[in-house]
C-alpha positions as CSV (number, residue, x, y, z in Angstrom):
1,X,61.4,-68.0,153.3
2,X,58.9,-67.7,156.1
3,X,56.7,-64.3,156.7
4,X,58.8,-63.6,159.8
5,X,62.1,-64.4,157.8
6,X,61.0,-61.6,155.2
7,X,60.0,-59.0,157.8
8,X,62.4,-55.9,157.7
9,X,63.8,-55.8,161.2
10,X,64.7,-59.3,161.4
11,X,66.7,-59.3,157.6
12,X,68.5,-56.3,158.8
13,X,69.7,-58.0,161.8
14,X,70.9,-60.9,159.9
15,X,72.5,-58.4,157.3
16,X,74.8,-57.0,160.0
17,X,75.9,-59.6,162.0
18,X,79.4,-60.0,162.4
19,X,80.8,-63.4,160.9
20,X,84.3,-64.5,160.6
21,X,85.0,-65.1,157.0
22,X,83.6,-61.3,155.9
23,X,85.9,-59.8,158.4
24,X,88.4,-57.1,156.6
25,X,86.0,-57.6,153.3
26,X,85.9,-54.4,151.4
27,X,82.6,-52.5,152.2
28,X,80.8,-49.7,151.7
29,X,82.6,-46.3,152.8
30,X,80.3,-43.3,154.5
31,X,81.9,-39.8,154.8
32,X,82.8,-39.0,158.5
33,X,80.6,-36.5,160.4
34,X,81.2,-33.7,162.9
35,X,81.7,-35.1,166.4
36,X,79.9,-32.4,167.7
37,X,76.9,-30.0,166.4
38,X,76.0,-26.5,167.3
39,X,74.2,-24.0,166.3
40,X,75.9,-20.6,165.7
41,X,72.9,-18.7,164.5
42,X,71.1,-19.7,167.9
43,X,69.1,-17.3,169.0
44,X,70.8,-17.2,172.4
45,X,73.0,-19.8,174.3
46,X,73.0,-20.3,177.9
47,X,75.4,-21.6,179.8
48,X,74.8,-24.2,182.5
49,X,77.1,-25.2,185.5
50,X,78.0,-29.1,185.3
51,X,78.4,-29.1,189.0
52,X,74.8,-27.6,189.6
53,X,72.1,-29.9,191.2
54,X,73.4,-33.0,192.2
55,X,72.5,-34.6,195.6
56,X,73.7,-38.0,197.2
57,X,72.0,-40.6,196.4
58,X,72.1,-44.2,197.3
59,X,72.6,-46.0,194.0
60,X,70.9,-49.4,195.0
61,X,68.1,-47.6,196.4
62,X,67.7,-45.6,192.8
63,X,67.8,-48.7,190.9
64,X,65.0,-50.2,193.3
65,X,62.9,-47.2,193.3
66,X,62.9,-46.6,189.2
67,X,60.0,-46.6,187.1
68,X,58.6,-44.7,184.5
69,X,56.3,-41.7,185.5
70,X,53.6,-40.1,184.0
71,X,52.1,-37.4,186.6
72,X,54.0,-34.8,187.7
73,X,53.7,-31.5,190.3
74,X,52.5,-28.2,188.6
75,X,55.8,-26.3,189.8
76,X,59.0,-26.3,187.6
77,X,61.6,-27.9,186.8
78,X,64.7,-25.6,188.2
79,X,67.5,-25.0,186.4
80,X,69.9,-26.5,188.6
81,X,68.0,-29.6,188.1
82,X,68.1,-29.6,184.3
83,X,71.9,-29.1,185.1
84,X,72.3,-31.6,186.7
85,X,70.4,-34.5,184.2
86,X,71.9,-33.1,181.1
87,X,75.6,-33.9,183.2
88,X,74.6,-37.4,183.8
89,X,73.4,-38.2,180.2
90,X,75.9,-36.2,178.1
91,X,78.3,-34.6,181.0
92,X,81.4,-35.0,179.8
93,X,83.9,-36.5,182.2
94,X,87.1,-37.1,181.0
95,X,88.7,-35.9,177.4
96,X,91.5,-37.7,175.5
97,X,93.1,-38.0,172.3
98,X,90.7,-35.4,170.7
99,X,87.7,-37.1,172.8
100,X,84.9,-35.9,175.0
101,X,84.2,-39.2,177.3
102,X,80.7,-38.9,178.8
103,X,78.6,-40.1,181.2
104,X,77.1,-42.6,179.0
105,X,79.2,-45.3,177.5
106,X,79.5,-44.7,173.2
107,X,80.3,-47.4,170.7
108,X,84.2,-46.3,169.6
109,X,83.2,-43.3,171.9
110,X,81.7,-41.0,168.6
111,X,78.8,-40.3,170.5
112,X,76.4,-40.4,167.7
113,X,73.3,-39.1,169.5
114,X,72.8,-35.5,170.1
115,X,70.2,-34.2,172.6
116,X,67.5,-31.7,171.9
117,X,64.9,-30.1,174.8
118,X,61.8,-29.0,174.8
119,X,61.1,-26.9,177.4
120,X,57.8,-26.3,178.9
121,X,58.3,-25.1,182.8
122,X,61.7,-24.7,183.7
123,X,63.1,-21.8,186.0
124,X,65.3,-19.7,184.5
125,X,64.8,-21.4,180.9
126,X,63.0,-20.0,178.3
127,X,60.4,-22.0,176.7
128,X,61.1,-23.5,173.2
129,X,63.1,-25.6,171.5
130,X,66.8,-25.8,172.7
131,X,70.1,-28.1,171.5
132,X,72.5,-28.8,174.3
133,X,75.9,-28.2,173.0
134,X,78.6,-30.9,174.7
135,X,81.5,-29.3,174.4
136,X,80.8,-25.8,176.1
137,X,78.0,-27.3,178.6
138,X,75.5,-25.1,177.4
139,X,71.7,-24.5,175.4
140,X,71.5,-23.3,172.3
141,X,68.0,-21.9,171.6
142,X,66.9,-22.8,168.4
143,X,62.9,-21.6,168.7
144,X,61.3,-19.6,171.3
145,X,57.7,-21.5,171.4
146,X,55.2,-23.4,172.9
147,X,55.8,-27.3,171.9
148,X,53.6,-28.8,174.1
149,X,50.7,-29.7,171.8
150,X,53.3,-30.3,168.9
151,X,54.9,-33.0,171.4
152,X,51.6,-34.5,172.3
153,X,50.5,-34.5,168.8
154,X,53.8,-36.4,167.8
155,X,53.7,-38.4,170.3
156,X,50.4,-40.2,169.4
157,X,48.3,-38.1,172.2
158,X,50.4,-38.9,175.1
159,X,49.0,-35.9,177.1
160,X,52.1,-35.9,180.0
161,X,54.8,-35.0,177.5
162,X,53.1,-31.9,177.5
163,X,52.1,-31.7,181.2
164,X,56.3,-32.4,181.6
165,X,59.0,-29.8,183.0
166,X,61.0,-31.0,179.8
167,X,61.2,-33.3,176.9
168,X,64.4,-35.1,176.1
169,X,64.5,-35.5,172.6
170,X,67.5,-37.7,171.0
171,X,68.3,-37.8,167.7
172,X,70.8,-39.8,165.8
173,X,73.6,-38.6,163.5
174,X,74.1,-41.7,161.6
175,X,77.5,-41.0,159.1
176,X,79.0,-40.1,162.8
177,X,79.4,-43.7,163.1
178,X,78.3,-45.4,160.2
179,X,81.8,-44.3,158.9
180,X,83.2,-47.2,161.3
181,X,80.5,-49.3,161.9
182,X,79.3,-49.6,158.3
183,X,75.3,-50.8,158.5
184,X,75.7,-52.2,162.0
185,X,76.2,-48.9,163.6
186,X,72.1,-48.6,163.6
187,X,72.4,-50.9,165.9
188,X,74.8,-48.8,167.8
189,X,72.6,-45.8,167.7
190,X,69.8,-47.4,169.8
191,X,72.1,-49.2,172.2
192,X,73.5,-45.6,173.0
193,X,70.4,-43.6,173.3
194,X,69.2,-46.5,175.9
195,X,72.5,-45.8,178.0
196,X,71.6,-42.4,177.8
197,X,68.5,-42.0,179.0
198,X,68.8,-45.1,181.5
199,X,71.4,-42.6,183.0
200,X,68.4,-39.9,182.9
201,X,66.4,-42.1,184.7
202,X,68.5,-43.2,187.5
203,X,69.7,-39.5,188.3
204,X,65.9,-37.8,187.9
205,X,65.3,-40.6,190.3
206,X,68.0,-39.4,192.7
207,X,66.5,-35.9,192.2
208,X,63.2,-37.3,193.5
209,X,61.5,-36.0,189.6
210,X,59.7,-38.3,187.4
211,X,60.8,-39.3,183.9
212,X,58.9,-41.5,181.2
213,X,60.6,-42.6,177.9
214,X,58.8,-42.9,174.8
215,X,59.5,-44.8,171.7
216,X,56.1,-44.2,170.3
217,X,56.4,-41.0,168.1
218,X,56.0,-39.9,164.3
219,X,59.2,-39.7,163.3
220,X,59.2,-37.1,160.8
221,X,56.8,-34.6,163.3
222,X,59.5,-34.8,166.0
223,X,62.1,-34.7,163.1
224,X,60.4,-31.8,162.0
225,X,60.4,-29.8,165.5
226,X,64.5,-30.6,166.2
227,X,64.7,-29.3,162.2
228,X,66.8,-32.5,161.5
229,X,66.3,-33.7,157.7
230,X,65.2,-37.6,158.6
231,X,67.8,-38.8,156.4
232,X,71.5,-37.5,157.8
233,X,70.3,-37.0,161.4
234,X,67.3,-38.9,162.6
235,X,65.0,-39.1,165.7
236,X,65.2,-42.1,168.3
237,X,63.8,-41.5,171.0
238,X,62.4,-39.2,173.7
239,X,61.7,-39.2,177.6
240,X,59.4,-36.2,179.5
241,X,61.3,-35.4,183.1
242,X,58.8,-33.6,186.2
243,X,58.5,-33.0,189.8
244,X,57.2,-35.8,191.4
């Protein structure tokens, strides 16, 4: 077997491909999670509109003019406008059958990642660590603080996540689809948080702000921040959002 044939990421992709004579093979079985998370012992929840902040926008034109952005104006983000991104990346649009259909696509729609903010400069929105809860379109506030040097820290001294309106930060609740998807649903998990914050991008780019994903993070220092244990619920993956 070859170096690269050894490395981790490649036998785990070979380890959950589909093939035709293992389909309907008995597997390993994962208990099912929640479909949804929230905190009840938040320290306040605040209710958003899902209608706020949108403006036409030419589709093609946001497409065309998308890139990832790093400098952003001094004034906030307003609230309207964090409205309005948190509908196109986890707004729910249609319900059926015990679902919440979104406005990212989900593997067997269970929506495995959940979505976490850290707010720096937004109108109307205390700064600290919030949980957007799907169901009721609403922030739950977990921790009234300044994360900015915690995010910059964790996010190997990329100074604009703290120079950012907002951070996005999505986690992963894995038994929420391993329970269907066995191993492969890791694969899932990415694949959705991708739809998600492409999504992000393309309406923050109607909205005229900047966004920025990030990939490049220690896991278990964001992990720590969203107060997710790194085993049951992990962190993916993050994206800053300011005024351009």
């Amino acid at each position: 077997m070859s170096p690269e044939e050894k490395g981790l990421g490649r036998r785990y992709l070979v380890e959950t491909r589909y093939r035709r004579e293992e389909m309907g093979k008995p597997d390993r079985s994962y208990s099912r999670a929640s479909l949804y998370k929230d905190y009840p012992k938040a320290v306040r929840r605040l209710p958003l509109d899902p209608e706020a902040g949108r403006q036409a926008a030419d589709l093609w034109q946001c497409l065309a003019r998308r890139r990832s952005q790093r400098s952003y104006q001094d004034r906030p983000l307003t609230k309207d406008e964090l409205a309005a991104l948190l509908w196109a990346t986890q707004g729910v649009t249609y319900a059926s059958r015990g679902y919440l259909l979104r406005a990212a696509p989900s593997a067997g729609a269970l929506y495995p990642v959940e979505t976490y903010l850290a707010v720096h400069r937004v109108e109307g929105v205390e700064p600290g660590l919030w949980h957007f809860q799907v169901p009721d379109f609403a922030l739950e506030l977990l921790q009234a603080c300044d994360c900015r040097q915690t995010l910059v820290g964790a996010g190997l001294s990329q100074g604009f996540l703290g120079a950012a309106g907002a951070v996005f930060i999505w986690t992963g609740v894995l038994n929420r689809a391993m329970w269907k998807y066995r191993e492969r649903a890791i694969r899932y998990l990415f694949l959705d948080a991708g739809h998600i914050c492409q999504n992000l991008m393309l309406a923050a780019t109607a909205l005229n702000l900047g966004v920025c994903p990030v990939g490049a993070f220690f896991d278990e220092e964001v992990e720590r921040l969203v107060q997710v244990d790194g085993r049951e619920e992990v962190a993916l993956y993050l994206a800053a959002v300011g005024p351009l």
